[in-house]
N, C-alpha and C positions, 0 to 999 in steps of 0.2 A: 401650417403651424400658426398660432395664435399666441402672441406674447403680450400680454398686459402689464404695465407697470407696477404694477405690486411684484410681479413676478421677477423684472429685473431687477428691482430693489433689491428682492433677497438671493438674488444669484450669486455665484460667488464672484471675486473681485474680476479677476483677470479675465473669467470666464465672459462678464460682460462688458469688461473695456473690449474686448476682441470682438466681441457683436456691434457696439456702437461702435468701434473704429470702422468693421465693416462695413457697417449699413451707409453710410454716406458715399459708398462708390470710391474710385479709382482717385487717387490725391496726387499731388506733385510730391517730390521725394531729393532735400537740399540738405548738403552740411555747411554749419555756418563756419567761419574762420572767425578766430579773436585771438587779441593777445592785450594780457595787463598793462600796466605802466610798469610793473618790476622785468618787462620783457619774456613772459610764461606764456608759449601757446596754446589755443584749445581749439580743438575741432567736435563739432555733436553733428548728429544727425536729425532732421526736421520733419516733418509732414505735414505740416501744417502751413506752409508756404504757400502766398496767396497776391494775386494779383489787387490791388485798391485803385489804382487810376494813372493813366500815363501823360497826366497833364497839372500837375509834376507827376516823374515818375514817380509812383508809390509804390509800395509792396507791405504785406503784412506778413507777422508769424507769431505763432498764440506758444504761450512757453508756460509750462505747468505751473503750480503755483511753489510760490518762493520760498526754501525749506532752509536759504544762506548755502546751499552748495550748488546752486544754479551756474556752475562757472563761465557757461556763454554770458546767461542774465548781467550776471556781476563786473566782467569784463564791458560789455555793451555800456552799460550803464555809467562805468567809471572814464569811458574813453568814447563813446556815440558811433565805434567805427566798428563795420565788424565786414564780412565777405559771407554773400551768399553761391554754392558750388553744386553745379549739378549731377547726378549718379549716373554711371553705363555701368554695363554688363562685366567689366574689365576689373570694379572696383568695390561690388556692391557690397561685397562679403565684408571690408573693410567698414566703409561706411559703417553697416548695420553695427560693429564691431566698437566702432566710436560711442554708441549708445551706452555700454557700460560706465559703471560706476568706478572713473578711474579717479586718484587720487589730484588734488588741485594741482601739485605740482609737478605731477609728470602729462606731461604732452600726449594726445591722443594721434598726434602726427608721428611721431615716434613710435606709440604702442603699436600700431595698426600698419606702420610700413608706408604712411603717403606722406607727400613731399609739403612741404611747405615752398610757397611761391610768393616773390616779392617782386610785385609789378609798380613802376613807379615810385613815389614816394609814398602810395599810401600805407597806413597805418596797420593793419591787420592781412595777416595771411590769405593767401588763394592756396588750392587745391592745384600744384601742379596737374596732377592728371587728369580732372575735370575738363571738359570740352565748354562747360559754358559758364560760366562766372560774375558777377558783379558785384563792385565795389559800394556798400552800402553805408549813410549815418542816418542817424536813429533821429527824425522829428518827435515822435511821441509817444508815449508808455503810457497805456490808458488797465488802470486796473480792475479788472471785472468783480464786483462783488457777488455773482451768482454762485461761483464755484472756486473764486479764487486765483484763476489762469490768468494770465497776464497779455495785453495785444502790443507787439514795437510794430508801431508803423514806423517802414526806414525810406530816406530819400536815395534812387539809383544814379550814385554819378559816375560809375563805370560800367560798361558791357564788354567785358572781352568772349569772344567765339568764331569760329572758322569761317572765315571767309564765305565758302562755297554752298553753308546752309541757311545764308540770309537772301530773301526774292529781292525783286528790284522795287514792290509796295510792302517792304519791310517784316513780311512772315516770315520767322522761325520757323525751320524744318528740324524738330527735334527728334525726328524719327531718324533723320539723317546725319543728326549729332548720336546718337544713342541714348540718348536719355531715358530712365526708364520711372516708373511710376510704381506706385505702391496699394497695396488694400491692404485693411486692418492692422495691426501694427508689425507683419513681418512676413509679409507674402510680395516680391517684386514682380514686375510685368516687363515684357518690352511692346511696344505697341503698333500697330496695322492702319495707318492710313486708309481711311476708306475715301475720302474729297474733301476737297474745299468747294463751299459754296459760296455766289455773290451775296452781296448786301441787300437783302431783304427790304423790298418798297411793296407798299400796298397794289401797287397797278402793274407791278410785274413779277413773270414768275421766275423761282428762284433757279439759276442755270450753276452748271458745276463748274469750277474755273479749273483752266489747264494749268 
């Protein structure tokens, strides 16, 4: 098959948000926690979660463009604090569930059956039942004029997750959290470790690590 742009121009809507979601492969798959200053929680669900650099730790997430009922947007924005939570097999139905267009003032931790978790003093909800979590604020809202979507680069100042899935040179085993991953906007995965490979040097060849 052969798709030319003229042709997904005139495709129909959904028909080719589900083709370009597809086409870029297998994503991460997060729901964010926020809560207003009137004290209203919201949970969404993300895919677009993205690693930017761990020195600070960075993190991105690209959020559609702003229509005033962005209620993650709008809470991030009024308070810089929000929780990023990751999906298993245990919870996904819910997650995806969070996606609806639910009214600002009722809670998607309520609609959807997950817990709200308050770890320390910070500001914004965790995902009880998430296995991997971090406490995020928001450095920078940079607005795209291409199409409108908006980027939060957020700073991680919390990692909470199980003990027994972090190595001793700091790899996450999320295959061993259950984390699972997403293509196009509503097909989940769990996924197969196939290896970890060394650090790639030009004069040596690359071996598989144990």
């Amino acid at each position: 098959m052969h798709i030319k742009v003229e042709e997904l121009e005139q495709m129909e809507q959904r028909k080719r948000a589900q083709l370009i979601n597809s086409l870029g492969g297998f994503k991460s798959v997060v729901m964010l926690g926020t809560q207003n200053v009137q004290g209203q929680t919201n949970l969404a669900i993300f895919s677009s979660f993205f690693h930017l650099g761990a020195n600070p730790a960075l993190c991105g997430v690209i959020v559609r463009p702003d229509n005033g009922e962005r209620h993650s947007l709008n809470n991030i924005m009024a308070t810089e604090l929000y929780t990023i939570n990751h999906v298993h097999q245990a919870i996904y139905q819910q997650a995806h569930q969070t996606s609806a267009s639910y009214p600002a003032l009722q809670s998607e931790f309520a609609a959807t059956g997950l817990t709200e978790q308050w770890l320390g003093n910070f500001f914004a909800p965790f995902v009880q039942e998430s296995r991997v979590k971090m406490a995020v604020q928001l450095v920078q809202r940079v607005d795209l004029d291409i199409n409108g979507t908006i980027l939060l680069i957020g700073k991680i100042l919390e990692i909470h997750l199980p003990d027994n899935i972090i190595s001793h040179d700091g790899f996450i085993d999320l295959e061993a959290a259950g984390s699972l991953t997403l293509s196009g906007l509503d097909s989940y995965h769990r996924t197969q470790k196939i290896a970890r490979l060394s650090y790639a040097k030009p004069d040596l060849p690359v071996k598989i690590l144990d």
